[in-house]
N, C-alpha and C positions, 0 to 999 in steps of 0.2 A: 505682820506682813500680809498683807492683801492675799489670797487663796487665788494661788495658777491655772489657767484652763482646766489644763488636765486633773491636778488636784480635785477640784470643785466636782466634776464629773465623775472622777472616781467615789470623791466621799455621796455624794447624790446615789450613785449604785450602792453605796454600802447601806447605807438608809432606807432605800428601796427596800434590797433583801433583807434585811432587819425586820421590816414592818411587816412581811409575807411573813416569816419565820413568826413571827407573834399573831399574825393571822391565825395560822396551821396550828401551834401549839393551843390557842383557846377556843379552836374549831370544836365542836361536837364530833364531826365527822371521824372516826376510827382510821379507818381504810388510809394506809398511805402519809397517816400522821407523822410519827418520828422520822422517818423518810425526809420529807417533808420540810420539817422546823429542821434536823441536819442541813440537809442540801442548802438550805437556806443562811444558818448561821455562819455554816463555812463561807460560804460567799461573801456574805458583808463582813468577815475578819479578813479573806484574801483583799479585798477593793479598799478596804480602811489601811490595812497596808502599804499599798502601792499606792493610795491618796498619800500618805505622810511622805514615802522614798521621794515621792516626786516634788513634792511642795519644799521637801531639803534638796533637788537636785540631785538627786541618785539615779547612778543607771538601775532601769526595768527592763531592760530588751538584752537578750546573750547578746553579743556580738557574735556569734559562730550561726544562731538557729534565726536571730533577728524577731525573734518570738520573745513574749513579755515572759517573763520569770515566774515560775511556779510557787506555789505557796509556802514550801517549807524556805527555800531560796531567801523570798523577800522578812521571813519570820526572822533567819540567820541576821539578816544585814540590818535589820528595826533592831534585834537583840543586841548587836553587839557596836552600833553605829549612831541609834536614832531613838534609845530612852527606854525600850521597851523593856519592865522587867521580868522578872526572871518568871515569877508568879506568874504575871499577865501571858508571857509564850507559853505558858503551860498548858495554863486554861484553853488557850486557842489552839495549840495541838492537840488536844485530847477533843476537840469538838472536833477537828481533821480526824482525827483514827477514827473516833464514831461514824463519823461523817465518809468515810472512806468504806469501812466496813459496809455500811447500811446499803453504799451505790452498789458496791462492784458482790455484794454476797446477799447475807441477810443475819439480822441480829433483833435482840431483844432486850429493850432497854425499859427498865420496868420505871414508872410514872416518879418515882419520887429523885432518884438520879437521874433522868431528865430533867425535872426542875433547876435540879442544884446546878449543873452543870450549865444550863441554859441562863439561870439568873447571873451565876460565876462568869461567866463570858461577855453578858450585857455591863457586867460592874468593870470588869477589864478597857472591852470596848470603847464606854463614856469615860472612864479615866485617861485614856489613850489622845479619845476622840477631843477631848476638851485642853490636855498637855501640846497638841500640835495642829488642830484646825483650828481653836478658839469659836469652838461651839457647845455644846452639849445634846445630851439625848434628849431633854424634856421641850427644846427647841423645836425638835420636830417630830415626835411621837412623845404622845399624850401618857401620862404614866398609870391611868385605866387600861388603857393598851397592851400594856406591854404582860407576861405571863403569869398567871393568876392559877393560885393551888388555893384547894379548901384545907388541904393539910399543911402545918406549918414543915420548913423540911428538916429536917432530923438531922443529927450527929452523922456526918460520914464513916465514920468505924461502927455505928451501930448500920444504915443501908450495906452496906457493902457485905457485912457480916449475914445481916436478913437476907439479899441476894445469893451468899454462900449456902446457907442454911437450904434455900429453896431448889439450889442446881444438885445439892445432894438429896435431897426428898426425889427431885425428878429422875434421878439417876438410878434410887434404888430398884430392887429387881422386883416386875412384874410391871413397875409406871408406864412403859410404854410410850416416853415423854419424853428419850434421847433429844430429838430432834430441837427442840425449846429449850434443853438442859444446855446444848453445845451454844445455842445463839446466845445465852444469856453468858457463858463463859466468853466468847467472842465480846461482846459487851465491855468486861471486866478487862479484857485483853486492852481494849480500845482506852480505858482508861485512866491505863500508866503511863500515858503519852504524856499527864501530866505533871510528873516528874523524870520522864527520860523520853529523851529527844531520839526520832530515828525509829517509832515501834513500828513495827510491822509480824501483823499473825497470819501464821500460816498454819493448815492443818496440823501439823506437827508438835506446834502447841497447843492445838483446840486436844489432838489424841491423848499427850500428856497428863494435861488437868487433869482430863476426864477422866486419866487412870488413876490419878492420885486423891481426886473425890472418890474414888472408888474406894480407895485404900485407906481412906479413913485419914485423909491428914490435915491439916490445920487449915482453915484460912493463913495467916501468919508463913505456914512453911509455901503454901503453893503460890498466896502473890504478894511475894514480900516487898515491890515494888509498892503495894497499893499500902501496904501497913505502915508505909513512912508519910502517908498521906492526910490530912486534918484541912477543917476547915473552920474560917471564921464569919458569921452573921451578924449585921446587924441592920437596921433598922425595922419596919413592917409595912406588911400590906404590898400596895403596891411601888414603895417606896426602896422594898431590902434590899440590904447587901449582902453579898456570898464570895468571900476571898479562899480559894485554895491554898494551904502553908505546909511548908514541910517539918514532920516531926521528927525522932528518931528511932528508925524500926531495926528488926533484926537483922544481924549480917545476910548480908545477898551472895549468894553463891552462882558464879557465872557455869554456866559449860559451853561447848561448842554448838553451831548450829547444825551439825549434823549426828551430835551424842547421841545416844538411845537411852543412855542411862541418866539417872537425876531425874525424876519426875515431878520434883517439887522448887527444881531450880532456876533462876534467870535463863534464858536462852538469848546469847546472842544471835541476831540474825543476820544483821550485813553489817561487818565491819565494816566494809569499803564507804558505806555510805557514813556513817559519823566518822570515821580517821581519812578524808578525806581530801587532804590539805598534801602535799608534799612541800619539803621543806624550802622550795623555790618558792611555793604560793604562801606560805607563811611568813618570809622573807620580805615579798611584795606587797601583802595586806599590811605589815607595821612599817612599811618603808626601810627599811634596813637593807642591808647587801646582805648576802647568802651567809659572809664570816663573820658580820656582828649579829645575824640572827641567830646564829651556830653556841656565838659566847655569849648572849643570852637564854637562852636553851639551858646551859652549861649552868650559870650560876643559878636559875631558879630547879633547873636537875625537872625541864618538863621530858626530856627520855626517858625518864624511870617513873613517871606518873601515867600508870595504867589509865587513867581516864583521858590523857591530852596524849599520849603517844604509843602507837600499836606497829610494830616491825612483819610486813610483810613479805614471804617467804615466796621465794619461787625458783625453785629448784636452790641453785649456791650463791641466787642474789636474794640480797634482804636489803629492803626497803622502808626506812621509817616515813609513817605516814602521820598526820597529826589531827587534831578536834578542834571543837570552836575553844573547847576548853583551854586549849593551849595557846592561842591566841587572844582568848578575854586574862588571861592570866599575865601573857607578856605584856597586852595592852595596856593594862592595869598598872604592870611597874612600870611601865617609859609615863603616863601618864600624873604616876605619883613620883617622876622625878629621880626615877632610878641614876646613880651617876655611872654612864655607859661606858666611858671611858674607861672607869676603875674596874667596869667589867670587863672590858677590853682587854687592859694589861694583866686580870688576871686568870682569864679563859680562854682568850682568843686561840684559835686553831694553831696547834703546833707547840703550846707551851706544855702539856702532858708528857709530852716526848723530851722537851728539854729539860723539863725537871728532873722525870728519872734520868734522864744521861746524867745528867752533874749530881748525884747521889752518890755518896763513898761506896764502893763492894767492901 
């Protein structure tokens, strides 16, 4: 299908920024670099987004604010509507939290996770890019272009690990070096985005860490996020690929976002922003009415899955709220043909109560 005004225009911007971002990264110039190739890469993952939403017809504009959709928004609706997968939204949140980090603070993101992350995004991007514009990257940037290390990139558990190594050298006493210690934590922070959806650091975890490199504890125990992280290469030169995958790391241990205690544990920050869903909008996203989304809920038992559903408290009301996970998970069964009916008659709202009535005393 022939590419829609808008589309065209949007993928055009995405290109554009791409090609500045490859600019900046093979610059000489220091001053303002990482900066720089962020600002940039995020840009051409937000505009490659709303190219595809728009080229399927998806709304881009709230209807409330009449303003085009912010980036995690339209990352939501390509995840769970328009192909993208799960790998692919990772890589490109994790260039958002860097990317975030780098505008609104300051970080330091040492040269060889930059690459990865920068090549990982570019591999996403052209897979994306080729699945629903029916173009490619070598189309319109040349693959001398695009970003070029003299070192080849290394094992991810082994940078991440060297990165740990170095916030604890900076950290010990007399370095003098806090200041670059925190930014490079902040770094770290920024890039668990790409296996959990939603990150956001706040001083709170930058104090954390820092107490727990202090204390001597593991990589493994402080970002246990990042230890379920692996990655796959292959080709060379200017040609590589770089796929983010996930392995399996140590149990993660949640606390609240306002705990003091646990220094080496997940912190949740906003639930409200991932359980975001009430179950009227959850209803409406898979077309359902309120009672068969209820007995679907029921038979897959997504209220008792901590990840797709979180009961908010306020004062004597409680309030379940739900995740994309709860919605890619219902979607999944109506798609593969769940038979709803048979759901119906055996969860529908009201049958718990008449089962136990009709049970002998």
């Amino acid at each position: 299908m022939p590419l829609g005004r808008d589309a065209r225009t949007l993928k055009s911007k995405a290109i554009c920024s791409l090609r500045i971002a490859m600019t900046s990264f093979n610059s000489y110039d220091e001053d303002g670099r990482v900066t720089s190739v962020l600002l940039h890469l995020q840009h051409a993952v937000e505009m490659l987004l709303k190219a595809v939403l728009c080229q399927r017809k998806a709304k881009v504009f709230d209807k409330e604010t009449g303003k085009s959709m912010g980036f995690e928004k339209c990352l939501r609706l390509c995840q769970a509507n328009h192909g993208l997968t799960e790998s692919e939204a990772g890589i490109f949140r994790a260039v958002d939290a860097l990317r975030d980090a780098a505008q609104h603070w300051f970080i330091f993101v040492s040269e060889d996770p930059l690459y990865m992350h920068t090549r990982a995004m570019i591999t996403a991007f052209d897979a994306y890019l080729q699945l629903h514009l029916e173009t490619d990257l070598n189309s319109h940037i040349p693959p001398r272009v695009l970003p070029v290390s003299t070192m080849p990139p290394g094992d991810f558990d082994f940078l991440v690990d060297r990165e740990y190594n170095l916030i604890t050298d900076l950290l010990a006493p007399g370095k003098r070096q806090r200041d670059e210690a925190r930014a490079r934590i902040r770094s770290l922070l920024a890039m668990e985005a790409v296996v959990h959806e939603g990150v956001e650091i706040s001083e709170k975890d930058i104090n954390r860490i820092e107490k727990a490199v202090k204390e001597g504890r593991s990589f493994a125990e402080v970002f246990p996020r990042l230890n379920t992280v692996s990655t796959e290469t292959g080709g060379e030169g200017p040609t590589i690929t770089v796929h983010f995958t996930k392995k399996q790391g140590a149990p993660v241990q949640f606390i609240a976002g306002d705990d003091p205690a646990g220094a080496a544990a997940v912190r949740e920050v906003d639930l409200n922003k991932k359980f975001y869903l009430r179950a009227s909008d959850l209803a409406k996203k898979l077309a359902l009415t309120e009672p068969r989304s209820l007995a679907l809920r029921r038979h897959l038992e997504i209220d008792k899955d901590g990840g797709c559903c979180h009961v908010f408290e306020y004062g004597n009301l409680k309030i379940p709220c739900f995740s994309d996970n709860a919605r890619n998970k219902m979607k999944h069964a109506i798609d593969d043909g769940v038979d709803m009916n048979d759901v119906w008659l055996k969860h529908r709202p009201g049958n718990k109560k008449k089962a136990a009535a009709a049970k002998p005393r």
